[in-house]
C-alpha positions in Angstrom: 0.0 0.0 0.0 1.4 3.3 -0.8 1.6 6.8 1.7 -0.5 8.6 -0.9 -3.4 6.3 0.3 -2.9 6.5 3.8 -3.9 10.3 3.6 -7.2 11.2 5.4 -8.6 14.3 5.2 -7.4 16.5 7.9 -10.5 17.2 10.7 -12.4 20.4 10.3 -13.8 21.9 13.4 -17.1 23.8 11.7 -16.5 26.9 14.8 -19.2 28.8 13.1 -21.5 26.0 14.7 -19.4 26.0 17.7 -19.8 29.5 18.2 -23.3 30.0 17.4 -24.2 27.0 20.1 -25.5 27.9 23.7 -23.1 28.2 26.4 -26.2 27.2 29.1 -26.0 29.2 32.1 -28.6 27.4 33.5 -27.7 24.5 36.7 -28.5 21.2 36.1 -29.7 19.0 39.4 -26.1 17.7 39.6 -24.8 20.6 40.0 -27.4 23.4 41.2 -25.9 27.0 41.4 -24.5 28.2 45.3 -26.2 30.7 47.1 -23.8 33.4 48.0 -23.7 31.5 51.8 -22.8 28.3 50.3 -20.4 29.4 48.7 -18.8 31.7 51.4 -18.7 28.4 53.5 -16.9 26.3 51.5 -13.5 25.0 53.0 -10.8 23.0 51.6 -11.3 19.3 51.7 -8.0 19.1 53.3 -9.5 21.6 56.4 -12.1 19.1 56.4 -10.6 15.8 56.1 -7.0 16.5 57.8 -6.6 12.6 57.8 -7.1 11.7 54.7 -3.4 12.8 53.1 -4.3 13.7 50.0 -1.3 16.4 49.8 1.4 15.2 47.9 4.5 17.3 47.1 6.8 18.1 44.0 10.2 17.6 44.6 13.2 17.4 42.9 15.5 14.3 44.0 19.0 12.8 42.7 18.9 9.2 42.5 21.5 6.8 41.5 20.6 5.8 37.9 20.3 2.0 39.2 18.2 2.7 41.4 15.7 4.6 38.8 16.0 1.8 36.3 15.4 -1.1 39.0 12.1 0.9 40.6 10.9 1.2 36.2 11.4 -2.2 35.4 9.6 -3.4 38.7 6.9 -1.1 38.4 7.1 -1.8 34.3 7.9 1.4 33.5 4.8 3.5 34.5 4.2 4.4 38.5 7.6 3.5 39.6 7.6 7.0 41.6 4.9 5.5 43.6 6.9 2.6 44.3 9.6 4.7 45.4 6.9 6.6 47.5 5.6 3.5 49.1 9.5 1.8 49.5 10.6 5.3 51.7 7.1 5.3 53.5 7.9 1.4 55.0 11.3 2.7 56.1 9.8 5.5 58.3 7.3 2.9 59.3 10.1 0.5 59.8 12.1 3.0 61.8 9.3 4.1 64.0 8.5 -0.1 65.6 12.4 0.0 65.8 12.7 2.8 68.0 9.1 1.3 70.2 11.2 -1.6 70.3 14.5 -0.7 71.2 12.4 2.0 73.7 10.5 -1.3 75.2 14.2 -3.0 75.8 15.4 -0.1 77.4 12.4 -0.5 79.9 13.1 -4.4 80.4 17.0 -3.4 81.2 16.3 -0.4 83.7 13.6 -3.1 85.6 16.3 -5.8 85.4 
């Protein structure tokens, strides 16, 4: 098959009927319009939720390159980030029952 049949005709966007077509101000039920009130008491869902962590923040970070490529090819190329996310949040996990424990041996010792 040749490229000369593989052309399409390039998509036309007719904006005459785009622009002649009614932007509706009008609420739907789904959605209805806030009163002035409503509006005024609307916090952020963080405010309102402070324990569901939905905050997540941009950083810049230098990794060794192995350690990139290894995170990709588990995660298989998309999400590894996450991994690496969930892989530092264990550690603090795993840091925090080793100080309880070592905290609980302490306490054994001092009653020894």
């Amino acid at each position: 098959m040749s490229r000369k049949n593989l052309k399409t005709k390039p998509f036309e966007i007719d904006w005459t009927a785009v622009d002649a077509a009614s932007l509706a101000d009008v609420p739907d039920e789904d959605s209805p319009e806030l009163t002035a009130t409503e509006f005024a008491e609307l916090r952020p869902v963080s405010e309102m939720l402070p324990g569901l962590g939905l905050g997540k923040q941009r950083i810049t970070i230098m990794l060794d390159e192995a350690v990139v490529q290894a995170y990709k090819a588990k995660a298989g190329g998309r999400g590894y980030q996450t991994l690496i996310n969930d892989t530092l949040r264990r550690a603090l996990e795993a840091d925090s029952v080793k100080e309880a424990l070592r905290e609980v041996i302490r306490e054994e010792l001092h009653r020894a």
